[in-house]
N, C-alpha and C positions, 0 to 999 in steps of 0.2 A: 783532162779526164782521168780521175782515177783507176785504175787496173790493178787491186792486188797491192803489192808494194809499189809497182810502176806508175808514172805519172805521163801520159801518151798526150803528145801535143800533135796538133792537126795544121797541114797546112791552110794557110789561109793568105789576104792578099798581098799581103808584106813580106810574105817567102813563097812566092809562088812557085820559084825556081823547087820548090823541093816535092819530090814525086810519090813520098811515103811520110806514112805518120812515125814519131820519132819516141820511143820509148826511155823515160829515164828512173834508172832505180837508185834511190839515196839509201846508200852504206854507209859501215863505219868499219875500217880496219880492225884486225885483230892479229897480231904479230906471233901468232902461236897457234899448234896443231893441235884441231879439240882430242882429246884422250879418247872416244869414243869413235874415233877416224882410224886410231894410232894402227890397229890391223892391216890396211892398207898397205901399209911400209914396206910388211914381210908377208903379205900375200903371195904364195908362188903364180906366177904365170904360165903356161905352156910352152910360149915362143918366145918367152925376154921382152912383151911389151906391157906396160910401159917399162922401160928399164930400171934398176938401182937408184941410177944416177939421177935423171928423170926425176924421179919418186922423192930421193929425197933434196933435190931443188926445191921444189913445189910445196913440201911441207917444210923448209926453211924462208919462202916466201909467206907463210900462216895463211888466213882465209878471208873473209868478211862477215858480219851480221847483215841482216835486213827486216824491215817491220813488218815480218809475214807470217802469219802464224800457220800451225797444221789446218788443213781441210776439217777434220774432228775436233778439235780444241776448244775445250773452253772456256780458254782463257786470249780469244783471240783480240781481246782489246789491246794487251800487253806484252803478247809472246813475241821473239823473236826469232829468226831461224838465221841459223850458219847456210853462209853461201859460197860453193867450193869455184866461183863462175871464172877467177883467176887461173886455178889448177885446169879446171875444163878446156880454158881458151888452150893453154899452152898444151895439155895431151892434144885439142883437134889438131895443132899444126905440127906436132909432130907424125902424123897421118901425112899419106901421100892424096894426090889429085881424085883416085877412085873411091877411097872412102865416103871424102866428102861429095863426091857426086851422086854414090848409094846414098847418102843420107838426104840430101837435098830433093834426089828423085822420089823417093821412100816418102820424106816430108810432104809434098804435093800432092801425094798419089793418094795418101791418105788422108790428108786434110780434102782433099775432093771427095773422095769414095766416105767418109762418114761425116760427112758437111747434112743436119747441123748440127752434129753431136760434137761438142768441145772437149768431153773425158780423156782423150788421147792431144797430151802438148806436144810441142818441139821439145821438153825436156826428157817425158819419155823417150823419144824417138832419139834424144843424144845418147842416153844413158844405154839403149839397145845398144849402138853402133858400138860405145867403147866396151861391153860384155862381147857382143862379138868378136871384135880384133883384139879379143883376149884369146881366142879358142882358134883364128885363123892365123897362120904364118902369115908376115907383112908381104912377103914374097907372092901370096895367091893374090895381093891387091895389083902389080904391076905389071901384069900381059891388059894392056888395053884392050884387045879384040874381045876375049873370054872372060877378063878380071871381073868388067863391070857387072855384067849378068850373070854371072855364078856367082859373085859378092851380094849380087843384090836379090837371088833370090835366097841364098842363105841368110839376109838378114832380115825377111817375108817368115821363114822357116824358123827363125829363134821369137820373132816378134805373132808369131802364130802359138809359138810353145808355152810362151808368154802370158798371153790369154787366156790359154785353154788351163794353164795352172792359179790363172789369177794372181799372179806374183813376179812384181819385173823388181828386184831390189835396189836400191839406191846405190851407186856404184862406191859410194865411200864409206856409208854407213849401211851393210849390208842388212842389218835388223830391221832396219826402216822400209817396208813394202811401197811402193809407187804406185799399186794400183790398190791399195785398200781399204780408201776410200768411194772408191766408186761402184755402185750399186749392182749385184748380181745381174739385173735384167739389162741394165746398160751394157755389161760386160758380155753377155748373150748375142743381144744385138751386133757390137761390135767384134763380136767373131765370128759372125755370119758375113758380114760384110767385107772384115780383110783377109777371110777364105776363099770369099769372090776374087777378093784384087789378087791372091798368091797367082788363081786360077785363071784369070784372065785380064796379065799386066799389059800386051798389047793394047787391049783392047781400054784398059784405061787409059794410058798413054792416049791413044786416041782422043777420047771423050774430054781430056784434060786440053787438049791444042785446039778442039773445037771448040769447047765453049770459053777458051783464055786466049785463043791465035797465040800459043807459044810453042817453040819447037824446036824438039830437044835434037 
């Protein structure tokens, strides 16, 4: 089945051993930093992350294309878009254990709380996390008692700020908005609802183990 530029294969009875459907997106290398990235490099950060070093590995590594055009485009039979999904992997693991558990928690809580509005992906919700651990010391992610819940509601609190400005920027090409495509009144909606979840994350937590038996 088609998705976008993904091609999502379903298990069926010859893989049954497999428990999720399997997404693949056909790239094509491009051994070079698009010029309209190049900001990036020498953006200052607050706390040193991502680092120098870091930074410029990843733009000596270059990026990908993919057959995906903009949401507004139209020229979406032929357009292609740069995809930074190489650089992204390597920034998430250079994250420690708590980051990604705000984001995975963050990702559920919201794909449940505005289920079945699909305007909010896992790629906003990446690109939140690495603007946040732009503006936090790596250090506030490492006390497991208090990390995870002060990390996670400060990342409620930037993705609430978020909203309300209607503007999350694409973390490499800052010009590029991420939400501006999607329609004032969706955008309404959906910040009534993750003003709910800021206000009452127990209690989604909840609602998400009852109706999934998952438990965090």
């Amino acid at each position: 089945t088609r998705h976008g530029p993904a091609i999502t294969t379903e298990p069926t009875e010859k893989f049954e051993a497999s428990l999720l459907d399997n997404d693949f997106v056909f790239a094509m290398p491009v051994m070079a930093w698009p010029d309209a990235a190049a900001k990036w490099l020498h953006r200052e950060t607050r706390y040193g992350w991502p680092s120098k070093d870091l930074k410029e590995k990843l733009i000596s590594d270059g990026c990908l294309v993919v057959a995906a055009p903009h949401h507004t485009s139209t020229w979406r039979v032929v357009e292609w878009r740069i995809s930074f999904s190489r650089a992204e992997r390597a920034l998430a693991e250079s994250l420690g254990d708590i980051p990604h558990q705000c984001y995975i928690l963050l990702k559920v809580l919201v794909k449940n709380v505005l289920s079945p509005i699909k305007s909010i992906t896992s790629y906003h919700l990446k690109t939140l996390l690495f603007w946040t651990c732009e503006k936090v010391p790596l250090d506030a992610w490492l006390n497991r008692e208090e990390g995870l819940a002060q990390c996670f509601l400060l990342l409620m609190d930037e993705f609430i700020h978020a909203i309300a400005n209607q503007s999350l920027p694409h973390y490499f090409f800052t010009e590029n908005n991420l939400f501006s495509h999607i329609h004032p009144d969706f955008m309404a909606d959906i910040s009534k609802r993750i003003s709910w979840l800021r206000r009452n994350v127990p209690q989604a937590i909840f609602d998400f183990d009852k109706q999934y038996v998952f438990s965090f």
